[in-house]
PDB file as gemmi writes it, atoms N, CA and C in Angstrom:
CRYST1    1.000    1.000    1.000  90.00  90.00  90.00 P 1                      
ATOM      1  N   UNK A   1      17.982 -14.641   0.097  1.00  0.00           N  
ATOM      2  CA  UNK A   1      17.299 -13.364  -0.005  1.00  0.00           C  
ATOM      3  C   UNK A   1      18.253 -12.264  -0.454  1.00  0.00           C  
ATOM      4  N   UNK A   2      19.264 -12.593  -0.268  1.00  0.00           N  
ATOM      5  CA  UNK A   2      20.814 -11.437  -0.515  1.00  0.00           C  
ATOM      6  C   UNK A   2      20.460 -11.376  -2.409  1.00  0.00           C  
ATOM      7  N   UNK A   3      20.216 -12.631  -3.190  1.00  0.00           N  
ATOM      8  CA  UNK A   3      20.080 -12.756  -4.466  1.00  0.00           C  
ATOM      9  C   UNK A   3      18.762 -11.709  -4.678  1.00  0.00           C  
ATOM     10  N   UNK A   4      17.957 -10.958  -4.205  1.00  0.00           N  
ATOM     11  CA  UNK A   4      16.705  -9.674  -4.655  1.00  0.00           C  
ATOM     12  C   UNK A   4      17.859  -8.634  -4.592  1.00  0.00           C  
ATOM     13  N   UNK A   5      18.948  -8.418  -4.122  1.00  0.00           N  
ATOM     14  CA  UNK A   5      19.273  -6.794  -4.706  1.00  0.00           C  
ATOM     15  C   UNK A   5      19.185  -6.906  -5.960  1.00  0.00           C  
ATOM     16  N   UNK A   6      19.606  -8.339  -6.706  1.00  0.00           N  
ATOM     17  CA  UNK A   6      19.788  -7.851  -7.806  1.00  0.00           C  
ATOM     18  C   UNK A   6      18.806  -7.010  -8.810  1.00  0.00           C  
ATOM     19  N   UNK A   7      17.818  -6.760  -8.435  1.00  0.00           N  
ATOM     20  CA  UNK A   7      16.662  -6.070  -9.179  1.00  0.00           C  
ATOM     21  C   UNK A   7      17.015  -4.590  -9.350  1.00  0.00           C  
ATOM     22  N   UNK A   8      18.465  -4.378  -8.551  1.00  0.00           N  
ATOM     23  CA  UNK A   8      18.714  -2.800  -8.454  1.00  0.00           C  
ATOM     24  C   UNK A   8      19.900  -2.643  -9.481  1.00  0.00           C  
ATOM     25  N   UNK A   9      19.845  -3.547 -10.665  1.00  0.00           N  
ATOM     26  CA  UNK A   9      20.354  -3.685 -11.857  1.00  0.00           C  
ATOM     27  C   UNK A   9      19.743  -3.004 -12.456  1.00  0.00           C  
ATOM     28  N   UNK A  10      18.711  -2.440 -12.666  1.00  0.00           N  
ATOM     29  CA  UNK A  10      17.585  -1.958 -13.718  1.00  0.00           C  
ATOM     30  C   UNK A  10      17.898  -0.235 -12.918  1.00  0.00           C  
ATOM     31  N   UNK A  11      19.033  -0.014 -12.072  1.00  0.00           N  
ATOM     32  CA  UNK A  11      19.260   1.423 -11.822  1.00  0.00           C  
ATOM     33  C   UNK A  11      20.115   2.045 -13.216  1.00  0.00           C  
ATOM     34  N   UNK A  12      20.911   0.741 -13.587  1.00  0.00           N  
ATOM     35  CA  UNK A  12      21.520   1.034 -15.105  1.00  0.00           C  
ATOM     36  C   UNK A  12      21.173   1.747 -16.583  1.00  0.00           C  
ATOM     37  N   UNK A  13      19.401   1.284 -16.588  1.00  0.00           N  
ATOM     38  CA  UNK A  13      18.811   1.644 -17.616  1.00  0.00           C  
ATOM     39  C   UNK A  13      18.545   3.124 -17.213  1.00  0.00           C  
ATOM     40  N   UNK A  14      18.362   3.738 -16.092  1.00  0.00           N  
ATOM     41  CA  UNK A  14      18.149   5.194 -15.946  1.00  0.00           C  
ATOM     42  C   UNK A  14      19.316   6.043 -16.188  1.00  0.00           C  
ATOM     43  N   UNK A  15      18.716   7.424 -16.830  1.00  0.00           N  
ATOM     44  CA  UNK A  15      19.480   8.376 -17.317  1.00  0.00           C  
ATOM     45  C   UNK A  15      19.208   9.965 -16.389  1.00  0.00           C  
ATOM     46  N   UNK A  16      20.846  10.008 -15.633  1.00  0.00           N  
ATOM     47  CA  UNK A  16      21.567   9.518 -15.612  1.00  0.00           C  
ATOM     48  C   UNK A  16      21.464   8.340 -14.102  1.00  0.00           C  
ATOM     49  N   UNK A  17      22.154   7.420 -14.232  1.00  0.00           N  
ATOM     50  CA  UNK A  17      22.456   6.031 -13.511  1.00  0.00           C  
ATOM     51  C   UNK A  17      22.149   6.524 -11.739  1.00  0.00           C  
ATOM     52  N   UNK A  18      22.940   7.456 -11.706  1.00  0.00           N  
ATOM     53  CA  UNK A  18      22.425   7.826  -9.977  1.00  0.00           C  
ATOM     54  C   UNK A  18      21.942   9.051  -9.828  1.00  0.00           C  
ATOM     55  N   UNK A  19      20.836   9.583  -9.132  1.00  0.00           N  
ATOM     56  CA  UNK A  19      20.315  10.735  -8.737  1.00  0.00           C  
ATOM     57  C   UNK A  19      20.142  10.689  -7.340  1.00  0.00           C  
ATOM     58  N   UNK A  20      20.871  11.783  -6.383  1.00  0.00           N  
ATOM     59  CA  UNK A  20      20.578  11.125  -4.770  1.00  0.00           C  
ATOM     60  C   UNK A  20      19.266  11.915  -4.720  1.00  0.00           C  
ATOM     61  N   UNK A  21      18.500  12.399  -4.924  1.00  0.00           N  
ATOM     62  CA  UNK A  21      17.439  12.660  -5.146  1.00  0.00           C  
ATOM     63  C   UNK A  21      15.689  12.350  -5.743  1.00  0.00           C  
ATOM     64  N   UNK A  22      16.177  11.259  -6.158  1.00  0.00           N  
ATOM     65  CA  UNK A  22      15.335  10.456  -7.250  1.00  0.00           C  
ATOM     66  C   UNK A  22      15.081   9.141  -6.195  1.00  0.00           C  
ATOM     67  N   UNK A  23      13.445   8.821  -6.222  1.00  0.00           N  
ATOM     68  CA  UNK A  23      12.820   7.896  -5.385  1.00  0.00           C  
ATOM     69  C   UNK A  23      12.784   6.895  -6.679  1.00  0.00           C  
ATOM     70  N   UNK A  24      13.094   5.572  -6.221  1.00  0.00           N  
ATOM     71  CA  UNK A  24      13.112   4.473  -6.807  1.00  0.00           C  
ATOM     72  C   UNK A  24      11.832   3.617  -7.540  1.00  0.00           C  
ATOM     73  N   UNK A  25      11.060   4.224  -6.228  1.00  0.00           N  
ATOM     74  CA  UNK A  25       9.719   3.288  -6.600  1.00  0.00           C  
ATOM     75  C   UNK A  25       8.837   4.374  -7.998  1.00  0.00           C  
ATOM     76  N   UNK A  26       8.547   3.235  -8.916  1.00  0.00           N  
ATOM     77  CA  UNK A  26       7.860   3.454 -10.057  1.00  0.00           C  
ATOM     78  C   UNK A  26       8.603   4.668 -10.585  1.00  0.00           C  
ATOM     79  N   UNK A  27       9.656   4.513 -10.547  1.00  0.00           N  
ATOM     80  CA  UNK A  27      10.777   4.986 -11.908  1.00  0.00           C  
ATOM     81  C   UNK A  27      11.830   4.121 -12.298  1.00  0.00           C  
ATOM     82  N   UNK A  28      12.017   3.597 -12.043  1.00  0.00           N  
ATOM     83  CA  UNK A  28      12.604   2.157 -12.295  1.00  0.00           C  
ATOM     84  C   UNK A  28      11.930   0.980 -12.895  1.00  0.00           C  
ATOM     85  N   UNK A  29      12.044   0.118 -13.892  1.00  0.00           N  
ATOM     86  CA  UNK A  29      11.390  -0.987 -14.500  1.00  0.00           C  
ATOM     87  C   UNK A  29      11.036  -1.974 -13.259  1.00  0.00           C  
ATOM     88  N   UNK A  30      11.661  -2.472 -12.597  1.00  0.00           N  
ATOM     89  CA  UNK A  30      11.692  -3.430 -11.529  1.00  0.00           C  
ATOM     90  C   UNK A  30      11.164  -3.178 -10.509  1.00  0.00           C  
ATOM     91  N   UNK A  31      10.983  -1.750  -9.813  1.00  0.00           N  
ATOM     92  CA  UNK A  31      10.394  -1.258  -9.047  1.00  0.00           C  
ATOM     93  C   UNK A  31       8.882  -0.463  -9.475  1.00  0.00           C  
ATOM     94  N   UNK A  32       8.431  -0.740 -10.664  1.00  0.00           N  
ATOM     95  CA  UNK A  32       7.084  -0.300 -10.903  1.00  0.00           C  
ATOM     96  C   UNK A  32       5.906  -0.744  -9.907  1.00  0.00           C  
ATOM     97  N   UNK A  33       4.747  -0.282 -10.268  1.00  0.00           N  
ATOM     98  CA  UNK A  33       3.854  -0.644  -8.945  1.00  0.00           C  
ATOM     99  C   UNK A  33       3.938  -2.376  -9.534  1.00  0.00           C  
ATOM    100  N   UNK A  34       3.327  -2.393 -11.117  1.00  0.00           N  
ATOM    101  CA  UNK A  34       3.300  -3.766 -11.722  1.00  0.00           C  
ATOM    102  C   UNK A  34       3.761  -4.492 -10.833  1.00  0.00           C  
ATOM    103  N   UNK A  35       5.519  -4.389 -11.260  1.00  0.00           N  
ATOM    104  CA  UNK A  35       6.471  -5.378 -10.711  1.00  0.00           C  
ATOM    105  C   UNK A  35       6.494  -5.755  -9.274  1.00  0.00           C  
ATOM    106  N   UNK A  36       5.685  -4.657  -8.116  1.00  0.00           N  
ATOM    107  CA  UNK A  36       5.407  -4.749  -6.932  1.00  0.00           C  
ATOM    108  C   UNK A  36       4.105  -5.967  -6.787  1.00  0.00           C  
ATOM    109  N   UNK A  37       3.413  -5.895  -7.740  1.00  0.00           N  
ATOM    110  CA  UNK A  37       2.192  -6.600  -7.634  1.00  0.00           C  
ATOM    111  C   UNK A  37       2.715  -7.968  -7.831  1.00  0.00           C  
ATOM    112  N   UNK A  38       3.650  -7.876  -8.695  1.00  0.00           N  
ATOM    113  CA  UNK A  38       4.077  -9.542  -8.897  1.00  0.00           C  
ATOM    114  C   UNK A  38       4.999 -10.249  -7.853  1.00  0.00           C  
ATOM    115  N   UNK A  39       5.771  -8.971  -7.113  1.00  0.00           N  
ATOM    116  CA  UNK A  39       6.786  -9.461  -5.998  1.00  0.00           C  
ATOM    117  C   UNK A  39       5.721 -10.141  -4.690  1.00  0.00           C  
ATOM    118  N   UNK A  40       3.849  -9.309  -4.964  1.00  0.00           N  
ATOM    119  CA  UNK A  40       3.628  -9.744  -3.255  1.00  0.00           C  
ATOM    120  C   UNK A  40       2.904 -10.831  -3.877  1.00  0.00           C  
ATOM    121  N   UNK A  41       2.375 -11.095  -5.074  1.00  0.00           N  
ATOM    122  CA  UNK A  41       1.766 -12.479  -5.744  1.00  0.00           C  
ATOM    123  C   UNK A  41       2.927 -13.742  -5.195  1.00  0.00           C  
ATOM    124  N   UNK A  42       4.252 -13.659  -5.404  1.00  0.00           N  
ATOM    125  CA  UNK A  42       5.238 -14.996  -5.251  1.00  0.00           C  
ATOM    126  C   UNK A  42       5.019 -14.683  -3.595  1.00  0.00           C  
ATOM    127  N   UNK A  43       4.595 -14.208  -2.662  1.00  0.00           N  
ATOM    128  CA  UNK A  43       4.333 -14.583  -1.042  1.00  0.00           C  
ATOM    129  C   UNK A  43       3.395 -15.912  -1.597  1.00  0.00           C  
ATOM    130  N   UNK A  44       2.474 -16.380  -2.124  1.00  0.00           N  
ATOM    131  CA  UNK A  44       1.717 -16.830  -2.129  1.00  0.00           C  
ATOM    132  C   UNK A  44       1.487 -18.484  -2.846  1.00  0.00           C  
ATOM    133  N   UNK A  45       2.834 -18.231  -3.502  1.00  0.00           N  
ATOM    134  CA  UNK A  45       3.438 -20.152  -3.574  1.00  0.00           C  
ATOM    135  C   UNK A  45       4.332 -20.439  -2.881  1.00  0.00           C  
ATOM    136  N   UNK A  46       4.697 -21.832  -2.492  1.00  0.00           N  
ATOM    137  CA  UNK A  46       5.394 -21.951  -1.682  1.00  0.00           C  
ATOM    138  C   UNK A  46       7.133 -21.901  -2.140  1.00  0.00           C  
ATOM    139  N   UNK A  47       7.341 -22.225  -3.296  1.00  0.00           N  
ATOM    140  CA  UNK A  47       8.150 -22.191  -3.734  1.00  0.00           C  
ATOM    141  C   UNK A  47       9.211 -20.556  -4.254  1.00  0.00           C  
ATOM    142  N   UNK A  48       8.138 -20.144  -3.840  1.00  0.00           N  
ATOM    143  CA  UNK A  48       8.581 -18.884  -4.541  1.00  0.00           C  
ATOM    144  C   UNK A  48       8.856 -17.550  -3.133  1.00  0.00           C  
ATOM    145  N   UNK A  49       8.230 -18.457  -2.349  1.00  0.00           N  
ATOM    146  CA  UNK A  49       8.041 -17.500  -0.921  1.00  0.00           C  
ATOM    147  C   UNK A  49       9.150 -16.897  -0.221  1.00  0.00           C  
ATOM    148  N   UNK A  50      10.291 -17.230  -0.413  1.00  0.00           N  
ATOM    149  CA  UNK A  50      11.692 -16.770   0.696  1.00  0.00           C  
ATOM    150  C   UNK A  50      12.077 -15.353  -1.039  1.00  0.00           C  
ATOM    151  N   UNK A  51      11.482 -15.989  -2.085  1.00  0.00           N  
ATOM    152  CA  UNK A  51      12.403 -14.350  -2.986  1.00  0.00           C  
ATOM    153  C   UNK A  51      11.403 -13.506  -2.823  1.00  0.00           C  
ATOM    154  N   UNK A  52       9.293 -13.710  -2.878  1.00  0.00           N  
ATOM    155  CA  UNK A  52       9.406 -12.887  -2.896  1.00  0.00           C  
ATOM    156  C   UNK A  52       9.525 -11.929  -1.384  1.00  0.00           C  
ATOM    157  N   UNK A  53       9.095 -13.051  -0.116  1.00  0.00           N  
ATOM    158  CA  UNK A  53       9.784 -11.875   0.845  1.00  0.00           C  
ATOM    159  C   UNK A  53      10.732 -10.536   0.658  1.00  0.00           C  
ATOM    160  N   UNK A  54      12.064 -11.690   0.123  1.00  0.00           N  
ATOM    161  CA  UNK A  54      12.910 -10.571   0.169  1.00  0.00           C  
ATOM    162  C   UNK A  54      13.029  -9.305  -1.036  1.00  0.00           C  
ATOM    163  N   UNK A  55      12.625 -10.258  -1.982  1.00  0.00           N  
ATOM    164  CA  UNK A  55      11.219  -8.609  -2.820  1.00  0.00           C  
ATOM    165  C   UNK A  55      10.601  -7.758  -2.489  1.00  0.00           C  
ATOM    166  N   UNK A  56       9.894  -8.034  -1.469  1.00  0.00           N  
ATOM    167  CA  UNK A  56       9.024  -6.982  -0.919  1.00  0.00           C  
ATOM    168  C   UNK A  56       9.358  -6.446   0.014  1.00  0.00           C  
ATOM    169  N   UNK A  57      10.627  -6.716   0.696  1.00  0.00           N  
ATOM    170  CA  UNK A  57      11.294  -6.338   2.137  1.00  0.00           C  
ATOM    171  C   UNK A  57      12.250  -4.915   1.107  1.00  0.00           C  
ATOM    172  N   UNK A  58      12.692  -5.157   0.069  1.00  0.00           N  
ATOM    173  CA  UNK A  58      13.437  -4.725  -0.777  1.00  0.00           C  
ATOM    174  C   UNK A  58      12.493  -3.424  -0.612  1.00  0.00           C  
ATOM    175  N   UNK A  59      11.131  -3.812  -1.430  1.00  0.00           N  
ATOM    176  CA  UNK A  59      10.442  -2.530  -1.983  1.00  0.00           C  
ATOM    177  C   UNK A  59      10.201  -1.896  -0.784  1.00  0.00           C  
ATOM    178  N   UNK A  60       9.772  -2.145   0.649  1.00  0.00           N  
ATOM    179  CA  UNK A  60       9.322  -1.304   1.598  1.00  0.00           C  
ATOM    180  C   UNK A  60      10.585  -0.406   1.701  1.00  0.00           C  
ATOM    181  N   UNK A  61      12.082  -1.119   2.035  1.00  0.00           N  
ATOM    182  CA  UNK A  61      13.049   0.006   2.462  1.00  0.00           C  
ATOM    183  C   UNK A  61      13.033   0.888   1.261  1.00  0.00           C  
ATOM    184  N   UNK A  62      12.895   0.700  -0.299  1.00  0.00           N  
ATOM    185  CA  UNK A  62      13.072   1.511  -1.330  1.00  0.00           C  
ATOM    186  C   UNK A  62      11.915   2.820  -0.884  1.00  0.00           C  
ATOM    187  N   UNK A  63      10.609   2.256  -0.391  1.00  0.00           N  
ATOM    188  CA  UNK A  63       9.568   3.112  -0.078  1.00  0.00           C  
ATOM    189  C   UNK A  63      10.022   4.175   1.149  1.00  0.00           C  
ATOM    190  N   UNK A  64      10.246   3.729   2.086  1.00  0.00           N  
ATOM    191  CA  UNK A  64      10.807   4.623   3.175  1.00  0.00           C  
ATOM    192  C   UNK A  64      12.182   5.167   2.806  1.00  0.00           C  
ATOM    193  N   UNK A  65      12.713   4.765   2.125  1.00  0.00           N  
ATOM    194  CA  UNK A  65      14.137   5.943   1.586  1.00  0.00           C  
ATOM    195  C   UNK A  65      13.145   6.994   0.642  1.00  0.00           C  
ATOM    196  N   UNK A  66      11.882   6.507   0.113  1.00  0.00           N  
ATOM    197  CA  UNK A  66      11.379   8.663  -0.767  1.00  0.00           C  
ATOM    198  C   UNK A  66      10.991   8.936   0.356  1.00  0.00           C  
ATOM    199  N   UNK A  67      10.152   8.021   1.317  1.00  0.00           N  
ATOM    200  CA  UNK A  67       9.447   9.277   2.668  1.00  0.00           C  
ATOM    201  C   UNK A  67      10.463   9.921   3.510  1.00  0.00           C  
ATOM    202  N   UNK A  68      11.593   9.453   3.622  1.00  0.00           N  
ATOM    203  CA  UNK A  68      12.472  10.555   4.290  1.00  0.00           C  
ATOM    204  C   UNK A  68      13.076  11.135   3.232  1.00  0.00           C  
ATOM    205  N   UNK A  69      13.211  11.397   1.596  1.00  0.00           N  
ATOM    206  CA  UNK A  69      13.405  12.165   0.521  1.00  0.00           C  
ATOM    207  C   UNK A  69      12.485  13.901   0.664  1.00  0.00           C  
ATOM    208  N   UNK A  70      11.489  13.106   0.944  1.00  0.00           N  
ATOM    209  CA  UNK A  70      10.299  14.491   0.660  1.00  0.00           C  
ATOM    210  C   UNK A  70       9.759  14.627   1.702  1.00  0.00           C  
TER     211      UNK A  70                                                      
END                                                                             
């Protein structure tokens, strides 16, 4: 599950790279709602079930780091 940070690679493509201000979810490619829809779809094979847990464990803390933002 340590192998899902890597989705916080796609912080690279943003301009500029860090904003401590800037909420992750759906400004980021990887963190779009889309890409959320596809992280809670892999709960649902078996094979795929321990990444996307830690996909979606990913997106909730990304979610509660904007609610204590704003």
């Amino acid at each position: 599950m340590i192998c899902t940070m890597v989705i916080d690679l796609d912080h690279l493509v943003a301009t500029p790279i860090f904003l401590a201000d800037r909420c992750s979810i759906n400004f980021h490619p990887l963190h779009s709602y889309w890409a959320i829809g596809i992280y809670i779809a892999l709960l649902w094979h078996k094979k795929t079930r321990v990444i996307g847990v830690g996909l979606v464990l990913h997106m909730i803390i990304d979610g509660i780091d904007c609610l204590f933002m704003s």
